[in-house]
C-alpha positions in Angstrom: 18.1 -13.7 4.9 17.2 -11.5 7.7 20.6 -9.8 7.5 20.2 -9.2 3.5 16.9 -7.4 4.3 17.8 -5.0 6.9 21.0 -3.6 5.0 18.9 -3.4 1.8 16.4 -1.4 4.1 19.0 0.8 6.0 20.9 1.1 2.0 17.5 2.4 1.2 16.7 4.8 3.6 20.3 5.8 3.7 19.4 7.1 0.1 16.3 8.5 0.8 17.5 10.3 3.7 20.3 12.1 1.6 17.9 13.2 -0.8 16.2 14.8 2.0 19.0 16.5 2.6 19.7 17.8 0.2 16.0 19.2 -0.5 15.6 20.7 3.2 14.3 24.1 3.1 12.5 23.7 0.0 10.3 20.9 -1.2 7.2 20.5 1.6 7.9 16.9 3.2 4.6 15.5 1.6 5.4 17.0 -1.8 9.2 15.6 -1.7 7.6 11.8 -1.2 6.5 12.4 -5.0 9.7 13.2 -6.3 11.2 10.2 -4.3 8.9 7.9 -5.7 8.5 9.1 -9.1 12.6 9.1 -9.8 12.5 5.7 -8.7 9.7 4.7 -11.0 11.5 6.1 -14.1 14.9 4.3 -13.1 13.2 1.1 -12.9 11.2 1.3 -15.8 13.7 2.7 -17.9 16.2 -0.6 -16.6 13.3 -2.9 -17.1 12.9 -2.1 -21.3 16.7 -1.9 -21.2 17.0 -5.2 -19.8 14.0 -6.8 -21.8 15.2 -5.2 -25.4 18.9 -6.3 -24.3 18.1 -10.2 -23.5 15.9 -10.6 -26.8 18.6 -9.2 -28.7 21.2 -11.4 -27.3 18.8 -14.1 -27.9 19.4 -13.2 -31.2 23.1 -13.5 -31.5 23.8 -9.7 -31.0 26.2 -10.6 -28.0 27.1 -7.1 -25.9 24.2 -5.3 -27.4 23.0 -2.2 -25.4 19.7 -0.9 -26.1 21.1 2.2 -24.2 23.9 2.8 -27.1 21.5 2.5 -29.7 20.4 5.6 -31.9 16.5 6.6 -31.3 15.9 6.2 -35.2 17.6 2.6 -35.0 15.2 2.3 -31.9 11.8 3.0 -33.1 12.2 0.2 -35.2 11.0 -2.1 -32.4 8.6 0.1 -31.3 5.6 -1.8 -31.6 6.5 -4.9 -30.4 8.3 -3.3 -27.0 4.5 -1.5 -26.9 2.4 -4.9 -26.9 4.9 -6.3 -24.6 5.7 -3.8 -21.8 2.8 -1.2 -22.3 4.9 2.3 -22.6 7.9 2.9 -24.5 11.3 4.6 -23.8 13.8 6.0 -26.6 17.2 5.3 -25.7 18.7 9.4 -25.4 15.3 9.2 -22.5 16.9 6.5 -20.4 17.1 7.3 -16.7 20.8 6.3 -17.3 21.5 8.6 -20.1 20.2 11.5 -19.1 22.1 11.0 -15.5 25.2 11.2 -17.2 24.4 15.2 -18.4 22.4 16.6 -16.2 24.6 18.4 -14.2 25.7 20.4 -17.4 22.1 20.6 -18.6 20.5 23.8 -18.6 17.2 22.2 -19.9 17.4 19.6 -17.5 14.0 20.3 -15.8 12.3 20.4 -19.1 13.9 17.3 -20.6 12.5 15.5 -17.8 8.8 16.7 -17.9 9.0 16.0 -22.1 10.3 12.2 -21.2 7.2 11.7 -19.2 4.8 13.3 -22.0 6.6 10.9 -24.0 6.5 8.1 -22.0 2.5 8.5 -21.6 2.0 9.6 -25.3 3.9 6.4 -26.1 0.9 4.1 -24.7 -1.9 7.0 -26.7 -4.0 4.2 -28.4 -2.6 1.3 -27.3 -4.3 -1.4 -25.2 -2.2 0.1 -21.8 -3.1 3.5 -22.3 -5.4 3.9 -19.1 -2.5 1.8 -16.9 0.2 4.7 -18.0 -2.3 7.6 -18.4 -1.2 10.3 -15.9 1.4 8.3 -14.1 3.4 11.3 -13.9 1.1 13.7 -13.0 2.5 14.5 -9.7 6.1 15.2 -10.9 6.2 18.5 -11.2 9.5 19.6 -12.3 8.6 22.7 -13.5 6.9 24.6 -10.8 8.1 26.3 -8.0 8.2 23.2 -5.7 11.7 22.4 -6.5 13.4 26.0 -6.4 12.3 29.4 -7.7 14.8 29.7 -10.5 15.8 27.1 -12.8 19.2 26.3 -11.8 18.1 25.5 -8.3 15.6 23.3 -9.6 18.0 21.5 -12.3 20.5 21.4 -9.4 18.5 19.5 -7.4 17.0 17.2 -10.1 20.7 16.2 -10.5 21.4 15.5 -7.3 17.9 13.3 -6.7 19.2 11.5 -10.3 22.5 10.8 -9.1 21.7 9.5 -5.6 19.0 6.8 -6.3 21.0 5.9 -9.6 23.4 5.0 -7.3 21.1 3.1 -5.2 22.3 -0.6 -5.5 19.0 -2.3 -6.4 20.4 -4.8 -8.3 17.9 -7.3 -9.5 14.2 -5.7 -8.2 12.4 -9.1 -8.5 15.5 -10.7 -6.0 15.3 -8.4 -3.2 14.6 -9.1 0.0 12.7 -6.4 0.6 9.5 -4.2 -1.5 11.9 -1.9 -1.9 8.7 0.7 -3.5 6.6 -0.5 -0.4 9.5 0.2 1.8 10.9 3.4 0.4 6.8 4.9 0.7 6.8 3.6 4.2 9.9 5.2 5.1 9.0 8.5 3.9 5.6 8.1 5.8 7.3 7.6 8.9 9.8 10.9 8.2 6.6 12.5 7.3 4.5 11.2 9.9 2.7 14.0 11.4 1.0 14.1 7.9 0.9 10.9 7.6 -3.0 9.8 6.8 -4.0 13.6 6.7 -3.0 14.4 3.4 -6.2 14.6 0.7 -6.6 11.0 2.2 -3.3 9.2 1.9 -2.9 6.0 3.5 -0.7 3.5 3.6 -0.7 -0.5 5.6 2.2 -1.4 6.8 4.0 -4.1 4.9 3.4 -6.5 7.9 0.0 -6.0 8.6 -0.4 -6.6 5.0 1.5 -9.9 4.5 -1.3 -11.0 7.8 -3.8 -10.4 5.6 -2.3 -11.9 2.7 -1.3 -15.3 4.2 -5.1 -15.3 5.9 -6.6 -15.6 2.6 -3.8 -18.4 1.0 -3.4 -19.9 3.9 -1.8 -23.3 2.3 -2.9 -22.3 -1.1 -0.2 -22.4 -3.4 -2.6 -19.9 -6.0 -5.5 -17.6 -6.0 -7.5 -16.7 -9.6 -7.5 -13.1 -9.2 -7.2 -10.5 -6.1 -9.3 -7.9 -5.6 -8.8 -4.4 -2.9 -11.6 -1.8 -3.1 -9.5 0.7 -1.7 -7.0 -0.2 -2.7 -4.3 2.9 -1.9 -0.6 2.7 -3.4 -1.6 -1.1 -4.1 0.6 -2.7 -1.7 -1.7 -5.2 -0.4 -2.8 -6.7 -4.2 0.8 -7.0 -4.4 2.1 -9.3 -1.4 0.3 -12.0 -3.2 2.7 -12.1 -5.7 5.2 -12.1 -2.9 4.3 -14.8 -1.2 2.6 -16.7 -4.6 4.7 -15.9 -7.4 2.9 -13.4 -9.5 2.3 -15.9 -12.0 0.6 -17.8 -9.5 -2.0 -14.9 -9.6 -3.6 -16.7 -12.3 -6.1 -13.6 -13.7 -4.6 -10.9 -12.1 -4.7 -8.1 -9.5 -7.7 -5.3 -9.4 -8.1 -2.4 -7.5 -10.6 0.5 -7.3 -8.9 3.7 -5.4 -10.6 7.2 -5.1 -7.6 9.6 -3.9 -5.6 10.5 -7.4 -2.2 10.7 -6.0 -2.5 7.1 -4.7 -4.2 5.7 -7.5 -1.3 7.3 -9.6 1.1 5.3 -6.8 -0.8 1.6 -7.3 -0.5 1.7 -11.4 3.5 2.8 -11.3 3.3 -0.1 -8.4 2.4 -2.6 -10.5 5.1 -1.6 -12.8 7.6 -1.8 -10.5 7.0 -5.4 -9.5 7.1 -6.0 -13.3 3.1 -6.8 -13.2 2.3 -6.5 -17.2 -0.4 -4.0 -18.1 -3.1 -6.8 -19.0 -2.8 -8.5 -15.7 -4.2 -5.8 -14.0 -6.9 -3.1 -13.9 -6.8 -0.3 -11.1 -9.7 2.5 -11.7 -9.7 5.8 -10.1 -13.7 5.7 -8.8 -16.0 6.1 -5.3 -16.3 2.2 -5.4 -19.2 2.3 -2.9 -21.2 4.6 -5.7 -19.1 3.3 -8.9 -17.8 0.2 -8.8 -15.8 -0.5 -11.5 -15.2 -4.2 -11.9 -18.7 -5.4 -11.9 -17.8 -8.1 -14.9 -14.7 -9.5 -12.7 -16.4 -10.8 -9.9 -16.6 -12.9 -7.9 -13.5 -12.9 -6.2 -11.5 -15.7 -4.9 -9.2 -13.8 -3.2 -10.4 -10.2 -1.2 -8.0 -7.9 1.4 -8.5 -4.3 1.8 -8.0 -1.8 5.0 -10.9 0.7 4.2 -11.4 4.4 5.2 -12.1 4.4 8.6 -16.1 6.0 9.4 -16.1 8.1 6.5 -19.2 9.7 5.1 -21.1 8.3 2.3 -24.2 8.9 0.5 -26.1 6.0 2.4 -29.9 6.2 2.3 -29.8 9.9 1.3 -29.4 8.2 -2.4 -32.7 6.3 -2.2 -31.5 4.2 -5.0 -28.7 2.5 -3.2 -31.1 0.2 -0.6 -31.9 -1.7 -3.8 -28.1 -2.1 -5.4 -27.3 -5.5 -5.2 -24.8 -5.5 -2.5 -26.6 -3.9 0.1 -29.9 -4.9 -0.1 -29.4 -8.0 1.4 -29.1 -6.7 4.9 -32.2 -4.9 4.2 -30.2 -1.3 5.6 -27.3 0.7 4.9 -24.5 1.7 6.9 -24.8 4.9 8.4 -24.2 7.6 6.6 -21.3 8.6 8.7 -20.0 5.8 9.0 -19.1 3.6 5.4 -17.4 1.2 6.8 -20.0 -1.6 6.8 -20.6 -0.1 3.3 -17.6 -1.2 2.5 -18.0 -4.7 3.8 -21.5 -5.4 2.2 -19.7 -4.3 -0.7 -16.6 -7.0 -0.1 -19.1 -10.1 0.9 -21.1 -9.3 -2.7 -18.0 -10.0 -4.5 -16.4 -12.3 -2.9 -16.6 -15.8 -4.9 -18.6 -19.1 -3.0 -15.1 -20.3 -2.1 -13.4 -17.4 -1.7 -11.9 -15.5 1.8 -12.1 -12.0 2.3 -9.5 -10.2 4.7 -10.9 -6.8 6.0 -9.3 -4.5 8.6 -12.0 -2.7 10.6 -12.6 -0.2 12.9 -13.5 -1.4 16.2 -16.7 0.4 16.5 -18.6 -1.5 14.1 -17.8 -4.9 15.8 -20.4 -3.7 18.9 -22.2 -0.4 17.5 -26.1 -0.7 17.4 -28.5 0.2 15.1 -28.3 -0.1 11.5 -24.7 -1.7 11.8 -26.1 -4.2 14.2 -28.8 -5.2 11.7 -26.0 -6.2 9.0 -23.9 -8.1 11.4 -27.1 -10.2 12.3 -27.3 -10.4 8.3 -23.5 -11.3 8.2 -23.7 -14.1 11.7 -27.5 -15.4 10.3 -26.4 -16.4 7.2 -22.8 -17.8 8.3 -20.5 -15.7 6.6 -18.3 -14.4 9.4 -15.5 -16.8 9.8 -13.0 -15.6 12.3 -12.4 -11.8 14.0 -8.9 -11.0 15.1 -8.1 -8.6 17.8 -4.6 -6.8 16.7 -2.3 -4.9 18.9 -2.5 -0.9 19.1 -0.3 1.6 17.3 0.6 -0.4 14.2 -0.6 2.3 11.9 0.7 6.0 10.7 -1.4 8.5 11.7 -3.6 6.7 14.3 -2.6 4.1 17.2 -5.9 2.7 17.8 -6.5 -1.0 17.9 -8.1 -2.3 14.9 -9.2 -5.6 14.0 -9.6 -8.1 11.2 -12.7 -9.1 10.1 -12.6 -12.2 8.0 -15.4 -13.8 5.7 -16.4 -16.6 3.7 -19.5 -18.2 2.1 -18.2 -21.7 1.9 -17.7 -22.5 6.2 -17.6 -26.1 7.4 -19.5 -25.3 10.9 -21.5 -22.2 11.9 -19.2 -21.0 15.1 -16.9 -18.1 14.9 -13.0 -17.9 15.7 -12.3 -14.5 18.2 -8.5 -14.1 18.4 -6.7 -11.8 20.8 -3.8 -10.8 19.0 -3.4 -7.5 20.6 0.1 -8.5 22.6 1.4 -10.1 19.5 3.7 -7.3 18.5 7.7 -6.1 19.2 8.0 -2.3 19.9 10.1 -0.5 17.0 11.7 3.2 17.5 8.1 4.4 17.6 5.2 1.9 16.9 4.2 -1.6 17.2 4.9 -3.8 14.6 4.0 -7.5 13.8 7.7 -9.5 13.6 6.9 -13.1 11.6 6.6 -15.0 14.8 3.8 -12.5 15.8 2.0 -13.6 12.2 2.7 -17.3 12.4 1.2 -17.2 16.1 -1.8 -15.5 14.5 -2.1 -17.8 11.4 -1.5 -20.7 13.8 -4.5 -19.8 16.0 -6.3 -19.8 12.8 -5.4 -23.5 11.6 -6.0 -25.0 15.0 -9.7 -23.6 15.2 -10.2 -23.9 18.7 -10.5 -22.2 22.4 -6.6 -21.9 23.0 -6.5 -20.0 26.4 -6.1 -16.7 26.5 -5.6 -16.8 22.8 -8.7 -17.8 21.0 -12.4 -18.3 21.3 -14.5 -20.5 19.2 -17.9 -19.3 20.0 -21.3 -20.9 18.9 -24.0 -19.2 16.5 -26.2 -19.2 20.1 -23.5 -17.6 21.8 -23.3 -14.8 19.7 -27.1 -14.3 19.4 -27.2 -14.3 22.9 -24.8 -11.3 23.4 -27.2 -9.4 20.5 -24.5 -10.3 17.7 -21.7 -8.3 19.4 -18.7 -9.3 17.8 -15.7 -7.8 19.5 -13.7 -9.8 21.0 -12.9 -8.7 24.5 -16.5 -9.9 24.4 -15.9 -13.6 24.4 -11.8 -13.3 25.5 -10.6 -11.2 28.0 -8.1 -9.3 25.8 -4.7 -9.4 27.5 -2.7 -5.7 28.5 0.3 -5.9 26.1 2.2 -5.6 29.5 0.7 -7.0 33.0 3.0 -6.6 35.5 4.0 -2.7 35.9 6.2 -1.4 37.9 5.0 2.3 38.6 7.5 3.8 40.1 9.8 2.5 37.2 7.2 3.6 34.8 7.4 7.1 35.9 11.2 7.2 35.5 11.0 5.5 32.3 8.6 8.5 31.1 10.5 11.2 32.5 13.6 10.5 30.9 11.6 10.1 28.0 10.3 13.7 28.2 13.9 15.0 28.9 14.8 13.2 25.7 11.9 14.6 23.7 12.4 18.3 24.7 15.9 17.8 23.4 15.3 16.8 20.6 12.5 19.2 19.9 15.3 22.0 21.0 17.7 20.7 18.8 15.3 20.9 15.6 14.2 24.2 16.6 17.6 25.2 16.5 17.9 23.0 12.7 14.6 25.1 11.6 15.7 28.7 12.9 19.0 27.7 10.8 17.7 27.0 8.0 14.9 29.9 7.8 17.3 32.4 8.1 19.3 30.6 5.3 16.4 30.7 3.2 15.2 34.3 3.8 18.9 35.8 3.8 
């Protein structure tokens, strides 16, 4: 299985990185993500009404039919019912296969694309799914500058992005091995990574660190009522439960509240992708900790979310919010520069009396004092901090600080708290930690067992942690281990200076790529 995923990674990235290629020079790295993802998109949804209009018709006894050899007048004649079924609808001359096939000899290619997706959103105008497909699109611009100055550059390379991910071998999407959405956003991240985090709030959790949180929650569940991510981003982390569940398994669905409009845009074309139908879930583009959108869903049985680290937030400068019913209970808001607490109070509201919330936090607020010391003494008084998990540095884009995993419940059989150090339990990749599936099952193990496992877990009493003025990070009860102990120095300074010979050659050789290609541009 192993062996399946990494070539379906590598045939993916493979892609990916030829498209790049073939756009270097003149699509921004950050804009060219959107083009990558939003090709994809319309090839999978455009193969998932092919597919579902094919099998229904062969159901029929219309053996060999194609939907995609069907006329567009014969075609609107099932209109409604592929509407209430899939959400959107796709005449057949607007497949992502048929309009492959001419685009290199189509001088309108560029606008037949940008009138697709009007139709493709107009299709849902009315409908129940119009606010899943509303907008999807939006960051597609194929008619701007972004993809070339003059049209034929820009048709020229919308044919070449068509061709090479309609060659992409994705074969059945629900099969694969790997998210191949999640992993083709990941991958461009990592190509991307300078901007990685930085751009109008973009963030993305890697698919590991995601399936820990996941499996935290089910633990040996085998389903969950509903899942719930207040920031929820591109939507990956709703989505491993119906990795590891089953979607159907997901019994009322998958909700999300995300604020940044390109990622929100990214969750609902997520959802599509892994074939989640438009009336099993509902993610809202709104500040959740001023908004919150889904106050007639909760509780929630199932929470995980990796919030905005310390951002600002209205906090008591909105006198109003000390007596919304989320916060109140701690009797004080989170400072205003820092929401992550916010967030939190926000999470522990919601969550249902025998539900688990997964939350990756900032260190900071696991020891700061003040206001977010008076709503962890809310949190610890009242029993609702279950276990807090030290993970290893450098597992995210765009930072490398060690964060931690805060998780909570209402429904806890004793009143002592489970500190973890997991900050060793990582492999190094080309250039960040990552968490193989030994490194999870060691953590989820440590979980199960409950106890003091040394150098490896803490279970500390309420009395303890009142005693140490409800500090809760976990060097504080476990000596967190060095992710290497015995170092060599002398070895550690060759190891770094051929590691800085390496770097300044590479830098030299892309300075060389860039000069290149700026004097191809300006010539």
């Amino acid at each position: 299985m192993n062996n399946k995923k990494e070539q379906e990674r590598e045939e993916l990235h493979k892609t990916i990185w030829k498209i790049a290629n073939e756009l270097r020079g003149s699509v921004d790295g950050w804009d060219f993500k959107q083009y990558v993802l939003g090709l994809l998109f319309y090839r999978f949804i455009s193969e998932n009404i092919e597919n579902y209009v094919n099998e229904n018709q062969r159901k029929a006894g219309e053996n060999g039919f194609e939907y995609r050899n069907l006329s567009d007048e014969d075609a609107l004649n099932g209109k409604s019912q592929i509407l209430e079924e899939k959400g959107f609808f796709i005449l057949p001359s607007e497949l992502f296969c048929n309009v492959r096939k001419t685009a290199k000899n189509n001088d309108n290619l560029n606008v037949v694309i940008a009138n697709i997706f009007d139709n493709i959103e107009s299709s849902a105008r009315g409908t129940a799914s119009e606010d899943d497909v509303k907008g999807l699109f939006d960051d597609f611009d194929v008619k701007g500058n972004k993809l070339g100055n003059t049209v034929e550059e820009r048709n020229e390379k919308l044919a070449k992005m068509l061709d090479a991910i309609g060659d992409l071998k994705l074969g059945d999407y629900q099969d694969n091995t790997i998210d191949t959405f999640g992993d083709a956003y990941e991958f461009l991240m990592t190509m991307y990574a300078s901007n990685a985090g930085k751009s109008g709030g973009e963030f993305f959790t890697p698919q590991e660190v995601g399936e820990l949180l996941a499996r935290i929650v089910i633990m040996d569940k085998k389903e969950v009522n509903k899942v719930y991510d207040p920031a929820c981003g591109s939507g990956g982390l709703l989505l491993k439960f119906a990795k590891i569940l089953g979607k159907e398994n997901v019994k009322q669905g998958f909700f999300g509240q995300e604020i940044n409009l390109t990622t929100y845009n990214l969750a609902r074309i997520n959802m599509f992708l892994h074939d989640i139908n438009y009336n099993n879930f509902s993610i809202v583009r709104e500040d959740t900790l001023i908004h919150p959108a889904h106050w007639d869903d909760e509780p929630f049985d199932a929470i995980v979310s990796n919030p905005p680290y310390s951002i600002k937030w209205a906090g008591k400068s909105n006198p109003i919010l000390i007596n919304d019913e989320r916060y109140a209970p701690a009797g004080v808001l989170a400072p205003e520069s820092k929401a992550d607490l916010a967030f939190t109070m926000h999470m522990l509201s919601w969550l249902s009396p025998k539900g688990t919330a997964s939350i990756v936090e900032f260190p900071g607020v696991l020891y700061r004092s003040g206001a977010e010391q008076k709503i962890r003494q809310y949190m610890v008084d009242n029993n609702f901090v279950d276990t807090v998990i030290q993970l290893p540095p450098d597992l995210f884009f765009g930072t490398g600080i060690a964060t931690c995993i805060l998780v909570l419940k209402k429904n806890k059989s004793d009143n002592n708290i489970l500190f973890v150090d997991a900050s060793s339990e990582c492999v190094r990749t080309t250039n960040k930690n990552k968490l193989s599936s030994e490194n999870i099952n060691n953590i989820i193990n440590l979980l199960k067992k409950r106890e003091t496992v040394e150098d490896k877990s803490y279970l500390a009493t309420y009395d303890e942690i009142v005693s140490l003025d409800y500090n809760l990070s976990v060097n504080s009860y476990l000596k967190v281990t060095s992710l290497q102990e015995d170092i060599d120095i002398k070895q550690l300074n060759e190891q770094i200076k051929r590691i800085v010979e390496k770097e300044n050659e590479t830098r030299n050789e892309l300075d060389k790529i860039i000069n290149e290609l700026e004097s191809d541009y300006y010539e």
